[in-house]
ROKOLKOL-799757 format. One line per 3 residues: number of its first residue (from 1); their letters; for each residue y, z, x of C-alpha. Coordinates in nm, 3 decimals, always signed. Layout:
// residues N
NUM) A) Y,Z,X  ... .
//
This chain:
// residues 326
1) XXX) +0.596,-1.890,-1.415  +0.398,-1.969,-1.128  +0.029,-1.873,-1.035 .
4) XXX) +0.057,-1.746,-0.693  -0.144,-1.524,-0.429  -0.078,-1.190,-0.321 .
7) XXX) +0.072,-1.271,+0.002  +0.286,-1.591,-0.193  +0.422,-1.267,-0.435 .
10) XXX) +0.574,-1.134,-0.148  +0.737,-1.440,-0.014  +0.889,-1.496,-0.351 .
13) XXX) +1.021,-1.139,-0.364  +1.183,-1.223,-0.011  +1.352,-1.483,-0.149 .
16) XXX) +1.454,-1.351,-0.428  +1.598,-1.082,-0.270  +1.800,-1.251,+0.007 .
19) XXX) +1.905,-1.526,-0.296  +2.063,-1.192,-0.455  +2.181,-0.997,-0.201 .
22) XXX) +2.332,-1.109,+0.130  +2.242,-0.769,+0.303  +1.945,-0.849,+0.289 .
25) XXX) +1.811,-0.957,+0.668  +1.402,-1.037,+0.732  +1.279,-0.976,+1.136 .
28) XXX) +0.982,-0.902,+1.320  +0.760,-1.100,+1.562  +0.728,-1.485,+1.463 .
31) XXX) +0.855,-1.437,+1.116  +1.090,-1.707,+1.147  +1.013,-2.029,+1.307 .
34) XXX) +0.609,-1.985,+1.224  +0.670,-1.793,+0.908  +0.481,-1.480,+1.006 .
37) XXX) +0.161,-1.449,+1.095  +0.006,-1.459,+0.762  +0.296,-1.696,+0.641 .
40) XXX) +0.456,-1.453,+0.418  +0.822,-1.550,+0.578  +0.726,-1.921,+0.575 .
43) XXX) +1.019,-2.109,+0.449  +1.271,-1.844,+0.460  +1.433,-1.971,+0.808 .
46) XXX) +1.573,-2.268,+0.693  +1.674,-2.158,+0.305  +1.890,-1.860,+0.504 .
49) XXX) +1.930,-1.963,+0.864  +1.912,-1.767,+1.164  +2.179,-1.523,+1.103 .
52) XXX) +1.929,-1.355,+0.825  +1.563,-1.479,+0.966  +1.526,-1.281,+1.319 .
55) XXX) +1.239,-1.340,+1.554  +1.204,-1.068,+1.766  +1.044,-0.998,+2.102 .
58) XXX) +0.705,-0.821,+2.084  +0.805,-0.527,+2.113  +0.767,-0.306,+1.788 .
61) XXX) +0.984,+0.000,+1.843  +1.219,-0.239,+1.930  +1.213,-0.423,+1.550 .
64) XXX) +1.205,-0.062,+1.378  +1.519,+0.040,+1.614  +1.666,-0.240,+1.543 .
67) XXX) +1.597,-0.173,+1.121  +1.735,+0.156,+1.155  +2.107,+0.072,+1.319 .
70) XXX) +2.137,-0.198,+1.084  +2.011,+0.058,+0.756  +2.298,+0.259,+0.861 .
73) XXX) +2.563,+0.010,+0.902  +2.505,-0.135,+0.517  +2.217,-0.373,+0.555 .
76) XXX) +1.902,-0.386,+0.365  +1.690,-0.496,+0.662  +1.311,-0.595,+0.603 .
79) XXX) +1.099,-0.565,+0.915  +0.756,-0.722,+0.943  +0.510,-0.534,+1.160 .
82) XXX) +0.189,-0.805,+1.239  -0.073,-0.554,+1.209  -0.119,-0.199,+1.106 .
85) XXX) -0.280,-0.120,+1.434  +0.049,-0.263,+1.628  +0.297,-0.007,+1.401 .
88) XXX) +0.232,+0.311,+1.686  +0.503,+0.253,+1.934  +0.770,+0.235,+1.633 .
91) XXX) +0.696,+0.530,+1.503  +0.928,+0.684,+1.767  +1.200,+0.527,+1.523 .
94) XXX) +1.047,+0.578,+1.217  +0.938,+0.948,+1.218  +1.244,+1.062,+1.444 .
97) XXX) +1.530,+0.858,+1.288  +1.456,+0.644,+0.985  +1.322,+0.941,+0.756 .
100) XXX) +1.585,+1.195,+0.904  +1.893,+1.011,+0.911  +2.001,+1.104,+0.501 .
103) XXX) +1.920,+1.456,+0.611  +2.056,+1.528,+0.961  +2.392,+1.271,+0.871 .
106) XXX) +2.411,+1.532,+0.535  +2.392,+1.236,+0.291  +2.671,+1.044,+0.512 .
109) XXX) +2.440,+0.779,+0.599  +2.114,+0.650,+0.394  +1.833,+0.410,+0.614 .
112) XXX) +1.766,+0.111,+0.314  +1.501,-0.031,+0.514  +1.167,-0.191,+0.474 .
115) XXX) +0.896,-0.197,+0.687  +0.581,-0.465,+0.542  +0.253,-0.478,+0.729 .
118) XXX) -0.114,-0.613,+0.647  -0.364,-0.297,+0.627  -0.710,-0.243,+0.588 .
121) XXX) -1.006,-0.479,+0.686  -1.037,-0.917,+0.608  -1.032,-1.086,+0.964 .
124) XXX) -1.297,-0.947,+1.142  -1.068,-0.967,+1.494  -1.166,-0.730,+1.780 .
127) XXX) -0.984,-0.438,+1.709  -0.635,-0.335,+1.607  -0.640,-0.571,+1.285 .
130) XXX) -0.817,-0.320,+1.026  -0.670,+0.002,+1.039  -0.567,+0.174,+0.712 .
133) XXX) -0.371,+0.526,+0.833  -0.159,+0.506,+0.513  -0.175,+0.943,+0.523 .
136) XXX) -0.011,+0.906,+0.841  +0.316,+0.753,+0.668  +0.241,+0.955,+0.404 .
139) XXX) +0.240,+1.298,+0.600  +0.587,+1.225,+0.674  +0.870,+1.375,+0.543 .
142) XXX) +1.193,+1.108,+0.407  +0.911,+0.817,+0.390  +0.833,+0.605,+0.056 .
145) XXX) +0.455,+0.442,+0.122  +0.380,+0.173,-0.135  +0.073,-0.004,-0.145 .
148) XXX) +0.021,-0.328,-0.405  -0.289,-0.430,-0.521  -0.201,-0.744,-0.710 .
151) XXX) +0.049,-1.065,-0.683  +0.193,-0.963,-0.978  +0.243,-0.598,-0.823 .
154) XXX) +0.338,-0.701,-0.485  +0.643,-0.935,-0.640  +0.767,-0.581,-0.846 .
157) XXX) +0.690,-0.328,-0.597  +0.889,-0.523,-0.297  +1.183,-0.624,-0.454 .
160) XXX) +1.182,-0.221,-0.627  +1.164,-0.142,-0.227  +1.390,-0.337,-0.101 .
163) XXX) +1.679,-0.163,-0.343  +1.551,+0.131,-0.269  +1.860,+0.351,-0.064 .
166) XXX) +1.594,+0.498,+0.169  +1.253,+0.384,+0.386  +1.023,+0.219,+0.268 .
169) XXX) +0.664,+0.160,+0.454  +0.519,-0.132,+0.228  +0.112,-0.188,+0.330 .
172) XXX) -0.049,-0.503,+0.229  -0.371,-0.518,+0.175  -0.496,-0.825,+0.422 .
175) XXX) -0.815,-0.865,+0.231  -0.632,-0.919,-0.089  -0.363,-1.195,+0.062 .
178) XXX) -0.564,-1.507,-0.086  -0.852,-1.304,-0.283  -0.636,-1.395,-0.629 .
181) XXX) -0.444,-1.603,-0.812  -0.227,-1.466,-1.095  +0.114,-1.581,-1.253 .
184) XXX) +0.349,-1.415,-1.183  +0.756,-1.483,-1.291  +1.020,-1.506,-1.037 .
187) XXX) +1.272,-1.325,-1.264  +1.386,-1.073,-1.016  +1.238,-0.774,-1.214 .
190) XXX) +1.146,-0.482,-0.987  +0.831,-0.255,-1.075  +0.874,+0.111,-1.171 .
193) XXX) +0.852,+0.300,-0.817  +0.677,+0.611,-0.783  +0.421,+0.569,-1.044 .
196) XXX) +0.015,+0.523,-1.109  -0.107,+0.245,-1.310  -0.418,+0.233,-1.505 .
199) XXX) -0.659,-0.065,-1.474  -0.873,+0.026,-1.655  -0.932,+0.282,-1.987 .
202) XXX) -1.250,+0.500,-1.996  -1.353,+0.825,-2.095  -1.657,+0.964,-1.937 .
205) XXX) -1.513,+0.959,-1.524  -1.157,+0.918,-1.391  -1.186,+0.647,-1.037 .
208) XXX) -0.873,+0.671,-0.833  -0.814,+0.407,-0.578  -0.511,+0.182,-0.432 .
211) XXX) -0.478,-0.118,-0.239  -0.812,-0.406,-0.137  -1.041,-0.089,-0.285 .
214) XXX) -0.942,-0.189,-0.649  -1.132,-0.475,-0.678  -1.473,-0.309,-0.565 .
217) XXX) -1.375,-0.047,-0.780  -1.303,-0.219,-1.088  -1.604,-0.387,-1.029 .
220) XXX) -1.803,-0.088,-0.981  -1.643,+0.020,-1.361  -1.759,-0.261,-1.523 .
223) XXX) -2.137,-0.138,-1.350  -2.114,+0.168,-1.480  -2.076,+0.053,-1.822 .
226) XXX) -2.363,-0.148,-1.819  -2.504,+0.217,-1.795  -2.305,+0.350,-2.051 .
229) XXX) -2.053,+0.546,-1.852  -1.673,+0.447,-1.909  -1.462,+0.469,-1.617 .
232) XXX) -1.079,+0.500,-1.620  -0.947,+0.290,-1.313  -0.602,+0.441,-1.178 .
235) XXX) -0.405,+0.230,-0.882  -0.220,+0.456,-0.735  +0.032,+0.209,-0.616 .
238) XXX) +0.307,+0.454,-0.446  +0.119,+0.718,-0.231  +0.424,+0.905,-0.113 .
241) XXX) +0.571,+1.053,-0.412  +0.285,+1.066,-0.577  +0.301,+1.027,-0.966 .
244) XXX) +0.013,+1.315,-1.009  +0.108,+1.336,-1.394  -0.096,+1.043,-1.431 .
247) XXX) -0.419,+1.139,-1.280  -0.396,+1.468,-1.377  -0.357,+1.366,-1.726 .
250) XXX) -0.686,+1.110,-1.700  -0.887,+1.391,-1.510  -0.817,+1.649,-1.788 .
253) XXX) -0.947,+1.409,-2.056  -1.252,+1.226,-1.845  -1.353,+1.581,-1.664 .
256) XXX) -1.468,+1.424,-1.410  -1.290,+1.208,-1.071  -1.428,+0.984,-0.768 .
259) XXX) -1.149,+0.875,-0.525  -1.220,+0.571,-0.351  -1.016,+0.442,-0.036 .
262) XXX) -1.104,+0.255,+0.278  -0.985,+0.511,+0.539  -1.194,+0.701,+0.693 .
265) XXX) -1.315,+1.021,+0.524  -1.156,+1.278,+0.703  -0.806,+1.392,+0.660 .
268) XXX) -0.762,+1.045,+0.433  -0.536,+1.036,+0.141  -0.835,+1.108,-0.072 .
271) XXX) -0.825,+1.458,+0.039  -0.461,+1.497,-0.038  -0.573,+1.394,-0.430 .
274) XXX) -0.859,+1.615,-0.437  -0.669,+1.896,-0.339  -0.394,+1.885,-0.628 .
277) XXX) -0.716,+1.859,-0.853  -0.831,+2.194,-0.710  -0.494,+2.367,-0.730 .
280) XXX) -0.391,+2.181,-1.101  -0.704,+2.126,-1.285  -0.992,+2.299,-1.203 .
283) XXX) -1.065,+2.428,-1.511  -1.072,+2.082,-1.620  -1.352,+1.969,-1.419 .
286) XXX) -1.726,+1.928,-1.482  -1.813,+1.838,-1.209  -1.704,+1.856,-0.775 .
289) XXX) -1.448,+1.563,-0.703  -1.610,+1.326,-0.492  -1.459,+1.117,-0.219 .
292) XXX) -1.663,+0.729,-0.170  -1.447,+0.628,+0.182  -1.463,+0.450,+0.543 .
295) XXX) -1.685,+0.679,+0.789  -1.533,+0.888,+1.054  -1.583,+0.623,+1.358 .
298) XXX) -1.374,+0.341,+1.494  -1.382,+0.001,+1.322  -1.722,-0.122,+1.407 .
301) XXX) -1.534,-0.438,+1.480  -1.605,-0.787,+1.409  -2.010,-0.766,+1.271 .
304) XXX) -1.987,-0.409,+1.106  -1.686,-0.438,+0.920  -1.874,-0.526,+0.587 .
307) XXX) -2.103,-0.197,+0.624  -1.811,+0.032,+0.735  -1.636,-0.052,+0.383 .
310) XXX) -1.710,+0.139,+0.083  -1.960,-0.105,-0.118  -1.980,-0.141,-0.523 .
313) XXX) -2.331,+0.008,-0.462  -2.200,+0.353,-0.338  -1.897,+0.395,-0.578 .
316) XXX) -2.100,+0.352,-0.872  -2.369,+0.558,-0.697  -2.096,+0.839,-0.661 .
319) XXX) -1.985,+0.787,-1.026  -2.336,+0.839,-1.167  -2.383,+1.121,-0.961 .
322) XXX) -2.071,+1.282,-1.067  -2.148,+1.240,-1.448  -2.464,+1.377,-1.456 .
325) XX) -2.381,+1.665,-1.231  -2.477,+2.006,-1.415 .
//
C-alpha cells in the first residue's frame, strides 16, 4: 500500500485499468509524451505504447469526438480535457451525442467513455484555469458527474467510472492534486458509484459539500465544535445521480443544512440540493437552508482568487447562524 497524492490516485487507477482491460485507451492534449499537464498520464506511454496513449491536437471537440466513435465501437476511451475552462467547444459532442447515443440507438449502442479534467481554483493563471460549472454537466440528461475529494476516493471513483457502460464527466479538484498524502492500495477495487459519504458524524447541523470545498469544510466542523455545535460532513462525491437518501436522512436528524461549494451562487449545484430539501423535508427543518458559495462575478483572476473562495471564516459563520436561527 502506497501513500500517494490525489492526482498520483488517478494515475494508478489508469494503470490499473489499462493493466486489466485492453479497451481501455487514454488521449487528450500532451497526455502522452509529457504525461499531461498535471502529470497524471506520466508514465503510461511507455508501459502501453502509442497504440493506447494518444496525443491529440488542441483541439477539444476534436478529443470528445474522437471518445465518442471509439465508445461506440467497444472501447473504454479516457479523454483528458487540460482545464475546465477549455471543455466548451466539446460539448457539441458531449451534450448532442455522448449522453444520447443509448437513447436515440434504442439501447443498440452504449458511449463507455470518460472524460477527466482539473476544476475549481489552485494556480492562480489568468483566466480559464478555475472554473467549477459542474451543474452544467449535471443539467444534462445521459451524463454521470463524479467529483473525488481524496486519493483514496479518486483511485475508487475512476476505476468505478471507467467500467461504467455510459459517460462519465470525472472533475478533479486542482487544488487538492498535491494538498494530501494518504495510502491508498492498488488492488483494483472500484468505489460504490452514485452515493454520498459522510466525513464526518454530528448532530446539531448537516454541511454538504464535494470536491477542494471539503477540506475548508471539515475544517470549519472541527470550529464549530470548539463552540459546541456538531456538524455532520457529507461529500457528495457523484452529483449526477444524486444519492439524496443520504442527506435527506442527516437533515431529518440534524434539522438543520449549510451547502458549501465553490461555484458561484447562482444557479450552482447548491441550489439543486436546497431545493429537494424544500420539496422532501421541510417539515424537518429548523431553520432556512443556507448556501456559503463563490460570488456571482468572473474569477477575479490571479490576486483575488483567495477572497473569491468560500473561507473557513464564513462557513462556520453560516453554521452558527443557522443553529441559532429561531
Amino acid at each position: 500500500m502506497a501513500e500517494v497524492t490525489l492526482v498520483e490516485a488517478v494515475a494508478m487507477a489508469l494503470g490499473r485499468a489499462m493493466d486489466e482491460d485492453p479497451t481501455v485507451l487514454v488521449l487528450g492534449e500532451d497526455v502522452g509524451r509529457d504525461g499531461g499537464v498535471f502529470r497524471a498520464t506520466e508514465g503510461l506511454l511507455d508501459r502501453f505504447g502509442p497504440a493506447r496513449v494518444r496525443d491529440t491536437p488542441l483541439a477539444e471537440g476534436l478529443i470528445a469526438g474522437m471518445c465518442v466513435g471509439l465508445g461506440a465501437q467497444g472501447f473504454r476511451p479516457v479523454a483528458e480535457i487540460q482545464f475546465m475552462g477549455f471543455v466548451y467547444p466539446a460539448l457539441d459532442q458531449i451534450v448532442n451525442h455522448a449522453s444520447r447515443l443509448r437513447n436515440r440507438t434504442r439501447g443498440r449502442l452504449s458511449c463507455p467513455m470518460v472524460m477527466r479534467m482539473p476544476m475549481g481554483t489552485g494556480i492562480k493563471a489568468p483566466e480559464h484555469h478555475s472554473e467549477s460549472v459542474e451543474s452544467m454537466f449535471a443539467h444534462i440528461p445521459g451524463l454521470r458527474v463524479v467529483i473525488p475529494s481524496t486519493p483514496s476516493r479518486a483511485y475508487g471513483l475512476l476505476l468505478a467510472a471507467i467500467r461504467d457502460p455510459d459517460p462519465v464527466i470525472f472533475l478533479e479538484p486542482t487544488r487538492l492534486y498535491r494538498a494530501v498524502r494518504e495510502e491508498v492500495a492498488d488492488d483494483g477495487a472500484a468505489a460504490e458509484l452514485d452515493c454520498c459519504y459522510v466525513m464526518r458524524e454530528g448532530s446539531d447541523l448537516t454541511l454538504v459539500t464535494w470536491g477542494a470545498m471539503t477540506r475548508e469544510t471539515l475544517a470549519a466542523a472541527d470550529a464549530l465544535a470548539e463552540e459546541g455545535i456538531e456538524a455532520e460532513v457529507i461529500d457528495v462525491a457523484t452529483l449526477k445521480p444524486l444519492d439524496e437518501e443520504t442527506i435527506l436522512d442527516s437533515v431529518g436528524r440534524t434539522g438543520r443544512c449549510v451547502i458549501v461549494h465553490e461555484a458561484a451562487l447562482t444557479a450552482g449545484f447548491g441550489g439543486e440540493i436546497a431545493a429537494r430539501l424544500a420539496e422532501k423535508a421541510l417539515l424537518s427543518l429548523a431553520a432556512p437552508v443556507r448556501r456559503v458559495a463563490g460570488f456571482d462575478t468572473v474569477m477575479p483572476l490571479p490576486r483575488l482568487e483567495d477572497a473569491y473562495l468560500p473561507g473557513i471564516d464564513r462557513i462556520v459563520a453560516a453554521g452558527r447562524e443557522t443553529v441559532r436561527f429561531q
